[in-house]
Residue, then its C-alpha position, 0 to 999 in steps of 0.5 A: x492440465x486439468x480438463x476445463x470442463x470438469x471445473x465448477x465455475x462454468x464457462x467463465x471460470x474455464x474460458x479464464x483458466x484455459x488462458x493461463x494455461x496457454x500462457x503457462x505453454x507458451x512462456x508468455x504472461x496472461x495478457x500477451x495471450x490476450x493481446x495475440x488472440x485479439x489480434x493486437x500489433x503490440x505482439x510480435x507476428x511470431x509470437x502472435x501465430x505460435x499463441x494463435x496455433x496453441x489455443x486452436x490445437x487446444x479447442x480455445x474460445x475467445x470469451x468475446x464478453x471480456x475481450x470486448x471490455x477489454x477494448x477502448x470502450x473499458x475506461x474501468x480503473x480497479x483500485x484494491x484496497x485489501x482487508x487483513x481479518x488480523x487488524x481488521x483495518x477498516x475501510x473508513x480509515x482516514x487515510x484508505x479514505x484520503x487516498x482512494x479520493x485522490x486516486x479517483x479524482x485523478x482518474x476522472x480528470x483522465x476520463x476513467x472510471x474507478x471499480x473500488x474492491x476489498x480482497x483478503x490480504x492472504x490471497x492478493x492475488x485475487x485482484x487478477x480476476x478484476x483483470x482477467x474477467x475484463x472487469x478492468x484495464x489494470x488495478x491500483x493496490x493499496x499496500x504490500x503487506x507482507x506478500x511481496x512474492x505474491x505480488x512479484x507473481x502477480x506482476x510476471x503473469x502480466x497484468x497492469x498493476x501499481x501498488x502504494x508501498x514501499x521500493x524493495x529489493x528484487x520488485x518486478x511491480x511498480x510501486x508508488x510511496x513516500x520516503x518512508x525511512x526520511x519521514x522515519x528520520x525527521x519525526x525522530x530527529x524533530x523529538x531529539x531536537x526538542x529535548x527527548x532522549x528516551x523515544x519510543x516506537x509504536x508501529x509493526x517494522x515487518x510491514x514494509x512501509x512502517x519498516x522503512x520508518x522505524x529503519x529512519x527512527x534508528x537512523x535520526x539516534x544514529x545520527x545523534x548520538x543516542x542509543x536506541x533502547x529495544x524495550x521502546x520499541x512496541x511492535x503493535x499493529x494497528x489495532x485500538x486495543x493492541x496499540x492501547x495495551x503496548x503503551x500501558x504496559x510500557x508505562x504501568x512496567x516503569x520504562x522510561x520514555x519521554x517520547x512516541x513516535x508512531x507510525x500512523x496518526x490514528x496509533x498517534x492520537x490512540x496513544x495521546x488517549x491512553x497516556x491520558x487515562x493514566x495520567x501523562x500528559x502531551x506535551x508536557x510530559x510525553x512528546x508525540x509525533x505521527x504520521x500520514x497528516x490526516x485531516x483530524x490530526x490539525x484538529x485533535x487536542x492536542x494538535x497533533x504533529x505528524x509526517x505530511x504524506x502527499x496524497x493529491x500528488x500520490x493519486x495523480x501519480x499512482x494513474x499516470x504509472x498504471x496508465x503507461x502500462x495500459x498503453x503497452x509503455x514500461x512504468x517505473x517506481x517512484x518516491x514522494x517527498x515527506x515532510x515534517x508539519x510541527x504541531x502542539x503534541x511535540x513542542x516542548x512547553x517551557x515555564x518561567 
């Protein structure tokens, strides 16, 4: 064990990692070492005097600063929105910003506070400094990205945590997130049906959530009997000038597509504008469907069609999960309803 003394974060620094040290010695996770040193009957008497006697037999000093916060008094709610440096996915995108409004709506209406936070996506692990310092009671983390062990980790060491994802196997989190693979399925289903045989994809499937969607993509030519053609598939992350390149490279090499489906309204309404500028037009040429429902894609020209994700009810339960873990209660993960909202982008225009 390295000597908390030597480190360069000070006392704070040191206080934070003779913790989980104990935590590591005891086999307990960080916020039942917590929990027993403040004396709380949610630990076991056992438990509570073996923690009690590690951290006296290792000269341990309760930081009375973070354990104070982390009484009643702290009503502070992290939400973590995690900034990838590769797609540079802003914080003023319509959906981070529709999303972190209902989730602070929904804490206000409880009494809590929101503290709003960006951390790398390489380093989620981060966002446990909001806990341990008792900067917060428990943190909502806006997607998985591509660390589900990082977040698995996280969740064995203890701390109050709900992320906004997708249900994946072997989780130890919570997650909270719409039916991705059905919303996949209904935009796809909804193109065949008016007419598309040749549907392309516009999204990144190694993100778990746009996975799940291109996995019901699959799913709806299945079940009409189309064949999917692997050149449509534009495995594009949600960057401008990559989404804007995949879709002219697609039509400048002569693929054939009289459809796209893609896996946000900003990739959407990104691709209406290209096929625009190369002279395709939407509907009558290319038929086009989203997904997210933000606010601008009613008001887009052509209005866009898109997968309606229900974010008052995601903000309200996001709270109520994170909340249960609070209070000491097992949380569970759940799944939201989508729905398909047909717009001017993915109706067919007929002539006389």
């Amino acid at each position: 064990m390295k000597s908390s003394l030597s480190t360069s974060g000070g006392v704070r620094r040191a206080t934070r990692l003779q913790m989980a040290d104990i935590a590591r010695l005891a086999g307990v996770s960080t916020s039942t070492v917590s929990r027993a040193l403040s004396g709380s009957t949610l630990v076991n008497l056992e438990t509570r005097t073996r923690i009690v006697e590690l951290a006296r037999s290792l000269n341990y000093a309760i930081n009375a600063g973070a354990q104070s916060l982390r009484l009643q008094q702290n009503k502070t709610v992290a939400m973590v929105v995690p900034y990838d440096p590769t797609t540079r996915q802003h914080l003023s995108d319509p959906f981070f910003l529709s999303l972190i409004g209902s989730v602070a709506d929904a804490l206000t209406e409880q009494g809590y506070d929101m503290l709003l936070s960006r951390i790398d996506a390489d380093q989620l692990d981060g966002a446990m400094q909001l806990y341990e310092t008792g900067r917060a009671i428990g943190v909502v983390l806006i997607g998985q990205w591509r660390h589900h062990d990082q977040l698995n980790a996280m969740a064995v060491r203890g701390m109050p945590m709900v992320v906004w994802g997708a249900q994946l196997p072997q989780q130890a989190y919570a997650t909270v997130g719409s039916d991705n693979f059905e919303g996949g399925r209904l935009a796809t289903l909804h193109l065949i049906d008016q007419g598309a045989k040749h549907i392309a994809f516009v999204g990144d499937p190694l993100l778990p959530e746009i996975g799940l969607r291109h996995a019901g993509y699959l799913r709806a030519h299945t079940e009409r009997g189309l064949a999917v053609q692997p050149s449509l598939c534009l495995p594009a992350p949600f960057v401008t000038s990559d989404i804007q390149q995949s879709v002219s490279t697609m039509v400048r090499e002569g693929r054939r597509f009289d459809a796209i489906f893609a896996s946000s309204d900003l990739a959407a309404m990104t691709s209406i504008l290209t096929l625009s500028r190369l002279e395709r037009r939407v509907p009558e040429d290319v038929l086009v469907v989203g997904y997210d429902d933000i606010t601008l894609a009613s008001h887009f020209h052509p209005s866009l069609s898109t997968i309606c994700q229900p974010i008052v009810d995601a903000g309200r339960v996001l709270v109520e999960e994170l909340l249960h873990q609070v209070a000491g209660e097992s949380s569970r993960s759940r799944t939201l309803r989508t729905e398909l909202v047909a717009r001017e982008s993915s109706q067919r225009v007929l002539h006389p």
